[in-house]
Phi, psi and omega in degrees: 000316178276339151323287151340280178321328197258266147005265190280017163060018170327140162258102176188105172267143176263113176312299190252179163184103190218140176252175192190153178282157172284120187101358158257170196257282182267141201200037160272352160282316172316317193265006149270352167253335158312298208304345169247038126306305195060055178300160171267010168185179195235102175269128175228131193248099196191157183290159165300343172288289151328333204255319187285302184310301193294314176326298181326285157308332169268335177271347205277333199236332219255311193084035175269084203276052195219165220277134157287091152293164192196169245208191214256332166294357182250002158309055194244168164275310176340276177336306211282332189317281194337297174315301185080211172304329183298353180261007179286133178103326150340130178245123190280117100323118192233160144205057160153126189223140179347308205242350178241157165213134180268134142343103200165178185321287199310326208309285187325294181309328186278316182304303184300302155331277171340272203301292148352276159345308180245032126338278193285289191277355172066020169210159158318125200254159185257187169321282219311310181311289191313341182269314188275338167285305188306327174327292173303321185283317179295342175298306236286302210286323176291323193301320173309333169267337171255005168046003154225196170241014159333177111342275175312302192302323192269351166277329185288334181309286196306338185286318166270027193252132194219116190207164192294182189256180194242259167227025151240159223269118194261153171293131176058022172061006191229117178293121181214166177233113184292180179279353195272266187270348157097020147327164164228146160301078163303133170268076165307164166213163177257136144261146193231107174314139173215149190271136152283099179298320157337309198267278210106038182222131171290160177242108189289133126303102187301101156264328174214149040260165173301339177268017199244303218311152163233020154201184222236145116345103202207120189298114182284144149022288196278350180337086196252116165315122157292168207285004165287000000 
């Protein structure tokens, strides 16, 4: 994040910076010293095991009433559970999420995936799911080009392998990996969480980009800015 920030020359300062392990519960001394920072938002880099309780707990105990950003692996059902009312307003980075889909080539394939998925398991699959599916074609599709299951040979396959993308959404539809670090392009999008009274669950809504959005972004009520 400070890499970024810095690189692209954002306007954008970090008040706080506070850390917690993976497998704690409580993290209400952290988000008191974020909430007398006074941030104009919350980047929180963390699993849904971590991510649903710190949401929880800074607005239900701390009253730290300001928007949650969240990384693209809290795309869960769990998450959406975990949350309740505390995910109204929240911001997702996704590039596959349970209950939503953007409009486009994929939309059918990301459906059928579902719904098959919770068939046999009876939930829904998350990112993580749509990656270990995408996963298996592409080991299928590098071992087929490199015609054995050597090692070397399906690493050097993958270094150079270029296929269509399967269901989750690749930049130019096509799965590749750079040279540098072995990446791949997600065509992402944001979602902004709205609580489902029905349910008791928050839900994602796609805001942006604009040709993906199906509503506008939008500052809750309860929003409070920070002084800066």
């Amino acid at each position: 994040m400070n890499n970024t920030i810095t690189k692209n020359k954002l306007n954008i300062i970090l008040v706080s910076q506070q850390s917690f392990k993976m497998g704690e519960s409580d993290f209400r001394t952290p988000l008191t010293a974020i909430k007398a920072a006074n941030p104009d938002a919350l980047y929180l880099g963390a699993f849904p095991n971590e991510g649903a309780p710190a949401i929880t707990q800074a607005r239900r105990d701390i009253g730290l009433d300001t928007i949650f950003l969240s990384a693209e692996n809290n795309d869960n059902p769990q998450f959406y559970k975990d949350l309740g009312q505390y995910g109204e307003g929240s911001i997702i980075e996704s590039r596959f999420s349970p209950y939503t889909a953007p409009a486009g080539v994929l939309s059918d394939a990301q459906k059928n995936f579902k719904n098959s998925y919770y068939a046999k398991w009876g939930v829904y699959p998350d990112m993580m799911g749509a990656s270990t599916y995408d996963g298996v074609y592409i080991a299928a599709e590098a071992i087929g080009n490199a015609g054995t299951t050597d090692k070397a040979a399906v690493r050097q396959a993958l270094a150079g392998l270029k296929m269509p993308q399967v269901i989750e959404a690749m930049k130019d539809q096509t799965i590749s990996f750079s040279p540098d670090f072995r990446e791949s392009t997600f065509n992402l999008w944001m979602e902004q969480l709205a609580f489902n009274q029905t349910l008791g669950e928050s839900r994602p809504n796609i805001v942006w980009p604009d040709i993906l959005k199906v509503t506008d972004f939008v500052l809750p009520s309860w929003y409070k800015p920070g002084s800066a």
